[in-house]
C-alpha distance (Angstrom), angle and dihedral (degrees) to the residues before:
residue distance angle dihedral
X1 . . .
X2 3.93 . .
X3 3.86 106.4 .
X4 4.32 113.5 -175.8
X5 3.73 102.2 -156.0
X6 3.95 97.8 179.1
X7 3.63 123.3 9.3
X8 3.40 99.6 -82.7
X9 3.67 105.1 26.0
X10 3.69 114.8 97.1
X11 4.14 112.1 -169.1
X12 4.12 119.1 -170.3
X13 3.55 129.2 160.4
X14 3.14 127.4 -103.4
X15 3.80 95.2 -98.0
X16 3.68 94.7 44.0
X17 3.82 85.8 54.0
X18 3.70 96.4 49.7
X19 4.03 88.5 53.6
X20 4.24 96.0 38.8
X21 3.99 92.1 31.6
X22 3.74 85.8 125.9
X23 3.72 91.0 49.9
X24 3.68 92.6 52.7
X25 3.79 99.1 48.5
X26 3.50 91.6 55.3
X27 3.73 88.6 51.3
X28 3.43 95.0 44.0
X29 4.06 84.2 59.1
X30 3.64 94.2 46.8
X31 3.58 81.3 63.7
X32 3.60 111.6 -101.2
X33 3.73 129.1 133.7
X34 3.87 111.8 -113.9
X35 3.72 119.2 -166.4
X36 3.84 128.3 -161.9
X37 3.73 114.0 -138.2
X38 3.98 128.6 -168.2
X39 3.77 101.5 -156.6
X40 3.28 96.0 -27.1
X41 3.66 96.1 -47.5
X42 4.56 108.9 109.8
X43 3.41 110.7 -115.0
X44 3.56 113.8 167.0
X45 3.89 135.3 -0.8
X46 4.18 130.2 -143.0
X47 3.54 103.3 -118.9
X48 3.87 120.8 178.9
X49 4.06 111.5 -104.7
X50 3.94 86.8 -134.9
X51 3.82 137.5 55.7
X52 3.86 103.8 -119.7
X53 4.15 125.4 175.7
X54 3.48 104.1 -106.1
X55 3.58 112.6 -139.3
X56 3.92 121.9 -161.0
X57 3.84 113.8 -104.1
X58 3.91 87.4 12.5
X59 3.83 137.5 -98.5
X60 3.70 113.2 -70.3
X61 3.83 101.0 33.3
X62 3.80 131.8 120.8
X63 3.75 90.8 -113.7
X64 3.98 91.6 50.4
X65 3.92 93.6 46.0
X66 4.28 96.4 48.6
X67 3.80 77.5 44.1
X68 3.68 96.8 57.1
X69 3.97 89.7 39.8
X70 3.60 88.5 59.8
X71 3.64 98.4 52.9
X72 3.97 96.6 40.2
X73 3.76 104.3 38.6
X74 3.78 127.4 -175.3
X75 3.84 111.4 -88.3
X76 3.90 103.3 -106.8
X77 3.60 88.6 -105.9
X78 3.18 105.4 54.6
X79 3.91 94.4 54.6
X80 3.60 126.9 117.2
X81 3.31 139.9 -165.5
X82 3.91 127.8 -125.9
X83 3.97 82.0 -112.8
X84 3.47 102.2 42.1
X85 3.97 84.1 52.4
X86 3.75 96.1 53.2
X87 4.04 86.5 41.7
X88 4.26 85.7 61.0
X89 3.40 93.9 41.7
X90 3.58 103.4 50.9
X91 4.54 89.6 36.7
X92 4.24 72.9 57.1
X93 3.63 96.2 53.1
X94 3.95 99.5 45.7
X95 3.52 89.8 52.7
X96 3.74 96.8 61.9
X97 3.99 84.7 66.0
């Protein structure tokens, strides 16, 4: 059985482990905690084998991206608008004919 005792924490036995290992790494890498239990008891804990920057709301997410866009904008010339897009897109097109 897979038991969250905090927020992040994740606990399993050890069998439930063995069958969801899988599972568990990849929520181990989405940055939650997951504990190993033997009856109940922790054991053992999934730890990344690399040091990595933890950033909040993790790497990848809408949240992180808009982030990212704010604080590395598009130099003003290299801006588009919506229009302009669809303008290149379909000039693009009508020259395959």
């Amino acid at each position: 059985m897979i038991a969250r005792i905090k927020e992040s924490i994740i606990q399993v036995n050890i069998l439930e482990a063995k069958n969801r290992l899988s599972q568990l790494i990849k929520a181990m890498q989405a940055g939650e905690e997951v504990v190993i239990a033997n009856r109940g008891e922790p054991v053992a804990r999934l730890v990344p084998a690399t040091q990595r920057t933890v950033r909040s709301g993790g790497a990848g997410n809408a949240r992180a991206v808009l982030d990212w866009l704010e604080r590395h904008p598009l130099p003003v010339y290299a801006r588009r608008s919506a229009e302009e897009i669809d303008a290149d897109i379909e000039q693009e097109r009508n020259a395959w004919d």
